[in-house]
C-alpha positions in Angstrom: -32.8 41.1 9.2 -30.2 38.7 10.1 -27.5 40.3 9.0 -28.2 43.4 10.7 -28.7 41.5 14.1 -25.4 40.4 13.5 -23.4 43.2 12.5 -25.4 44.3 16.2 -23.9 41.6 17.4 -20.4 41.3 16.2 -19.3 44.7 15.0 -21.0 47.4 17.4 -21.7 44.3 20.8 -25.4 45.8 21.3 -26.7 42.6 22.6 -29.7 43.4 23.6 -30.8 45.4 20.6 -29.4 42.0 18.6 -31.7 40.0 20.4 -34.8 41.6 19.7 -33.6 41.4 15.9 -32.7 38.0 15.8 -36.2 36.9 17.4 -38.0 39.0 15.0 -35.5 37.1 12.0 -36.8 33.7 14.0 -40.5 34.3 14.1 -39.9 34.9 9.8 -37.5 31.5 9.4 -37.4 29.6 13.0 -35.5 26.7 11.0 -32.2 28.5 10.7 -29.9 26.5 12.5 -26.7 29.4 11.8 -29.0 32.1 13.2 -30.5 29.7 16.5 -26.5 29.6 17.5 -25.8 33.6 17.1 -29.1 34.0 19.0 -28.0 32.0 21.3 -25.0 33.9 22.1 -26.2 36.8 22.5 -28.4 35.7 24.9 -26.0 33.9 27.2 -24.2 37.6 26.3 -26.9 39.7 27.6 -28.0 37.2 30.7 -24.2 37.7 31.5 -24.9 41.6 31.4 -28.4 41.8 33.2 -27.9 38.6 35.3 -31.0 37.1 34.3 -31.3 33.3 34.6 -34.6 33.0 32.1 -32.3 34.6 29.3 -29.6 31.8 30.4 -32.0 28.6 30.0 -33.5 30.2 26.8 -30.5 30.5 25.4 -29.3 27.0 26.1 -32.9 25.5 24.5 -31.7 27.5 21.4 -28.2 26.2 21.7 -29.8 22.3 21.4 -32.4 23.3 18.9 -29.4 24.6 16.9 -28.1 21.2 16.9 -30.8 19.8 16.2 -31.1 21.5 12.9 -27.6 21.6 12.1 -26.7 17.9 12.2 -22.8 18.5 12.1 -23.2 20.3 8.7 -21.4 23.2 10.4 -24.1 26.1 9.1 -22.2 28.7 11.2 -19.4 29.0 9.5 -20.7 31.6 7.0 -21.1 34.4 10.0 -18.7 33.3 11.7 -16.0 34.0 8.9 -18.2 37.4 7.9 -18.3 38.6 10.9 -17.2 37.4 14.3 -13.5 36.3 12.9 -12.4 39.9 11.1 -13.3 41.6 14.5 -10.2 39.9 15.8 -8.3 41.5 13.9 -5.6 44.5 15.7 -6.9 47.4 13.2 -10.8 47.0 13.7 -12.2 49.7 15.7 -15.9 49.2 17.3 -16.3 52.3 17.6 -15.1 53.9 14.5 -18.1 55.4 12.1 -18.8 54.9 8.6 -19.3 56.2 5.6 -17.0 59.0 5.8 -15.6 60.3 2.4 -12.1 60.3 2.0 -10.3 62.4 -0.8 -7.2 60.1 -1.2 -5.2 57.0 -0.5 -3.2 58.8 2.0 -6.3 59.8 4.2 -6.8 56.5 4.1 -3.8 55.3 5.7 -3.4 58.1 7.9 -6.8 56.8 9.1 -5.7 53.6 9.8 -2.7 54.6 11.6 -4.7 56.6 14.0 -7.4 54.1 14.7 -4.8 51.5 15.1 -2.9 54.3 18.2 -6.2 54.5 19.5 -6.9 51.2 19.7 -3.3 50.7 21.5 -3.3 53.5 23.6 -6.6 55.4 24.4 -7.4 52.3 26.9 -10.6 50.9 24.5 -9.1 46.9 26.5 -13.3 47.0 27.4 -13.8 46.4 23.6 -11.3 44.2 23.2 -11.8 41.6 26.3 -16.0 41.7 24.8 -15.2 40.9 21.2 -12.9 37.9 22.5 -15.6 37.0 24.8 -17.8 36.2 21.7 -14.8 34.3 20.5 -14.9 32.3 23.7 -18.6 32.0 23.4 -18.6 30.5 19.7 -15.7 28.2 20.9 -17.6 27.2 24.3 -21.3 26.6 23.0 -20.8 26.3 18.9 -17.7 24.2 18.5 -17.7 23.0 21.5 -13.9 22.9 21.9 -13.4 23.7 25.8 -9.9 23.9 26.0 -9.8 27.2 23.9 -12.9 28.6 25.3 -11.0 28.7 28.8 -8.1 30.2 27.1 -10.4 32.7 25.5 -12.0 33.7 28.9 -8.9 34.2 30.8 -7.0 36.4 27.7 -10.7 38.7 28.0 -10.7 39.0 31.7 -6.9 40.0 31.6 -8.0 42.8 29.4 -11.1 44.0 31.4 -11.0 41.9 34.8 -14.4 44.5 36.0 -16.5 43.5 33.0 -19.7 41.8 34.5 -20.2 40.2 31.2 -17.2 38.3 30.6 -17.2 37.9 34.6 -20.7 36.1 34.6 -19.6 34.0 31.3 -16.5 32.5 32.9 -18.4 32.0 36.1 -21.4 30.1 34.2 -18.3 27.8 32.4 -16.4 27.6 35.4 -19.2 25.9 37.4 -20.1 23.4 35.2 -16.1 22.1 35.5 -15.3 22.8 31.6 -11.9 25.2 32.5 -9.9 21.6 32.9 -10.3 20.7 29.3 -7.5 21.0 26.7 -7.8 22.5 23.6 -8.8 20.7 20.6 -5.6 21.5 19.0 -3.3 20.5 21.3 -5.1 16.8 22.1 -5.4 16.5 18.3 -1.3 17.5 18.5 -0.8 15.1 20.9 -2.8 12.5 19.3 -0.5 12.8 16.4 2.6 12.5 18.2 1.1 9.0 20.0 -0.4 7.7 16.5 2.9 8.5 14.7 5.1 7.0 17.8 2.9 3.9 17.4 3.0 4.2 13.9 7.1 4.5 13.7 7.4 1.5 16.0 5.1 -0.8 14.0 6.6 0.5 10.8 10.1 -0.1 12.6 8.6 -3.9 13.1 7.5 -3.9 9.6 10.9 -3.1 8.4 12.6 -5.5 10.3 10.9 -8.2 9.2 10.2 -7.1 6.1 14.2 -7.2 5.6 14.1 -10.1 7.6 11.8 -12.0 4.6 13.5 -10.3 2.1 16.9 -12.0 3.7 15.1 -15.1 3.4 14.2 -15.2 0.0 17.5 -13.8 -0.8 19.3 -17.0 0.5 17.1 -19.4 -1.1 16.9 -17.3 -4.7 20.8 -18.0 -4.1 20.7 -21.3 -3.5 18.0 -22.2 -5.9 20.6 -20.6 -8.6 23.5 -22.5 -7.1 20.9 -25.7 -7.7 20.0 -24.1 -11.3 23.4 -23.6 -12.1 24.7 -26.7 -10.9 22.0 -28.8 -12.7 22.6 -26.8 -16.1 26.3 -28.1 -15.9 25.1 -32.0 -14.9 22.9 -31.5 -18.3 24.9 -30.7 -20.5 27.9 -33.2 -19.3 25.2 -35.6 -19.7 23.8 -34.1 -23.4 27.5 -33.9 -24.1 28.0 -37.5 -23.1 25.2 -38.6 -25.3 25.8 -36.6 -28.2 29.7 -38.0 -28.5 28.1 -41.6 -27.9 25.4 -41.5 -30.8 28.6 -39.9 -32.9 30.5 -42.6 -32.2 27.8 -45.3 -32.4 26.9 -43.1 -36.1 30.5 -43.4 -37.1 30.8 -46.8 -36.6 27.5 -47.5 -38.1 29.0 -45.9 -41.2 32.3 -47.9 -40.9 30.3 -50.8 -41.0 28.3 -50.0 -44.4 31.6 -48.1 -46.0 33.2 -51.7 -45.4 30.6 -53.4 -46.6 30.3 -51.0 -49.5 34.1 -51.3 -50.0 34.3 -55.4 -50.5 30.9 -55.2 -52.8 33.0 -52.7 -54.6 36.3 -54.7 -54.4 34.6 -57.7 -55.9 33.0 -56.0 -58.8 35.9 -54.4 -59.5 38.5 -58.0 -59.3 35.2 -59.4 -61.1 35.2 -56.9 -63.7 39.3 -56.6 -64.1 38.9 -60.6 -64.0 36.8 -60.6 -67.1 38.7 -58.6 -69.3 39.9 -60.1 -72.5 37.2 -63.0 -71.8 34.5 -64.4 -73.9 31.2 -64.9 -72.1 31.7 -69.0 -72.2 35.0 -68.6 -70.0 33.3 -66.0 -68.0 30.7 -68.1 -67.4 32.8 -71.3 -66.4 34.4 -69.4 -64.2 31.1 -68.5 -62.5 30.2 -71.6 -62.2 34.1 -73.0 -60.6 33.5 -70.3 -57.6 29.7 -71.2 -57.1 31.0 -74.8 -57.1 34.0 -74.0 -54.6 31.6 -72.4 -52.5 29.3 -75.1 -52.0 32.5 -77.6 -51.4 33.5 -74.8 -48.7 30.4 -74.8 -47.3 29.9 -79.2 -47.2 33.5 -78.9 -45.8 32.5 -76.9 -43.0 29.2 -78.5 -42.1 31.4 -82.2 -42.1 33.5 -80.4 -39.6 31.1 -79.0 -37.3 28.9 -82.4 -37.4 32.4 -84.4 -36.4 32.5 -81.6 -33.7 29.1 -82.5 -32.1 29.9 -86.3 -32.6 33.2 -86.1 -30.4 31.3 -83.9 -28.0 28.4 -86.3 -28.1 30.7 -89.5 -27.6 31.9 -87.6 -24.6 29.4 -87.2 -22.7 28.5 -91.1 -23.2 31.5 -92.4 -21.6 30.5 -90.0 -18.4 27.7 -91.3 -17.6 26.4 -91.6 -14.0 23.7 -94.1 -12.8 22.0 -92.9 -9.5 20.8 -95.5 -7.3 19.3 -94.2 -4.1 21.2 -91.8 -2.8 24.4 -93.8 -4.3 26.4 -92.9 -7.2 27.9 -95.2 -9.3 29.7 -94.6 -13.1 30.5 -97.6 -15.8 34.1 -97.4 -15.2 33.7 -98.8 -12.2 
């Protein structure tokens, strides 16, 4: 039932015969949103055509009880794609009938072709102007995109300026002060061109200072390498430094227990050269002369350093000072 109020509708623009089929499709479903907005078209269509207000202020009730069901799920899309968009079309012919047989491809064309001349040149503009009124219409009341709607209106009355439908349409939009909207497109077009202006100038700012911090962090990833660079050669001056000292503290270290080595060495060797051809009895007396020259060595030495500190200690005796008040006096005098 729907369908065929629509193809009423869309395709042959009987709007009152629509009507009564899309109220009868209502009274079965009155809960289908997509049918409550093609009802409602046809009839602000057919109050247009009649110039009944009833039809008008029915039709808006439908129009918000549309809404009401739809809630933005856009349920009109289905007929509007099946059946009020391909009427747009340059080849489609109201008028033409169907289910005529054709024998080949070529009929076919040659159909099309003469539709199409028809269309152009046998004055059918009344057609025309009507299908893009329900263009305007869907735009106006469905979509609600205002701007288009007005364009709509004004390419149907160029077509067919005498048409009370399309007259009483634009007169009903005119007066409520909707022909001074702009289309959706074009404010969504402009909206672009101010969002990407805005956009290119704060990316601009981003870029600058982005460059501007990358700069930054240049110069100081420089100079903390410079710092780096200049600390790695302090480092190894210093490890360098450190490294020839312990070799040279090592080496004379060594020098130190190689001479020490070297005299043990020596004196084994004079001792054991010395005792060649000896018995153990002159070996041993000889042992015993160096042990004994030692010690006289030694008592020498200690006589020496106690006549030392008895000369030093004699010294100090004869410089003597006796301190009476603040007075000083010494024995020589």
């Amino acid at each position: 039932m729907a369908r065929y109020a629509l193809a009423k509708h869309a395709i042959k623009l009987d709007y009152k015969v629509a009507v009564s089929l899309y109220r009868a499709s209502l009274s079965i479903d009155p809960g289908d949103a997509s049918i409550q907005f093609a009802y409602g078209m046809a009839l602000v269509s057919l109050s247009g055509l009649e110039d009944n207000e009833d039809l008008y202020k029915e039709a808006v009730d439908s129009f918000e009880l549309a809404r009401d069901l739809d809630k933005d799920s856009r349920s009109y899309q289905w007929l509007e794609t099946e059946f009020f968009t391909p009427t747009q079309h340059s080849m489609w012919d109201p008028l033409r009938r169907y289910g005529y047989q054709t024998k080949s491809l070529g009929d076919v064309v040659m159909a099309a072709i003469e539709s199409k001349s028809k269309l152009r040149n046998d004055g059918n503009n009344e057609l025309r102007a009507r299908i893009i009124c329900n263009q305007a219409l869907m735009a106006q009341w469905i979509r609600q995109d205002y701007g288009q709607a007005n364009q709509l209106y004004i390419e149907a009355l160029l077509l067919s300026p005498a048409d009370s439908m399309i007259v009483a349409c634009y007169h009903k939009f005119f007066s409520q002060g909707l022909a001074v909207h702009l289309p959706k497109s074009e404010l969504e077009r402009a909206r672009m061109l101010q969002q990407r202006l805005v956009f290119t100038r704060e990316t601009r700012e981003e870029r600058e200072a982005r460059l501007k911090r990358l700069e930054q962090e240049r110069i100081i990833r420089v100079k903390m390498q410079g710092l780096t660079r200049d600390r790695g050669i302090r480092e190894g001056a210093m490890d360098r430094l450190k490294e020839a000292m312990e070799r040279e503290k090592m080496y004379n270290l060594e020098d130190h227990v190689l001479r020490a080595k070297i005299a043990v060495i020596t004196r084994q060797r004079e001792g054991i050269v010395g005792s060649v051809g000896k018995s153990a009895a002159e070996i041993a007396e000889e042992r015993k002369k160096k042990r004994e020259e030692a010690r006289a060595a030694k008592r020498k030495q200690m006589v020496s350093k106690r006549k030392k500190d008895k000369k030093k200690k004699d010294k100090n005796k004869d410089i003597k000072k006796k301190v009476v008040g603040k007075i000083t006096f010494s024995d020589t005098t």
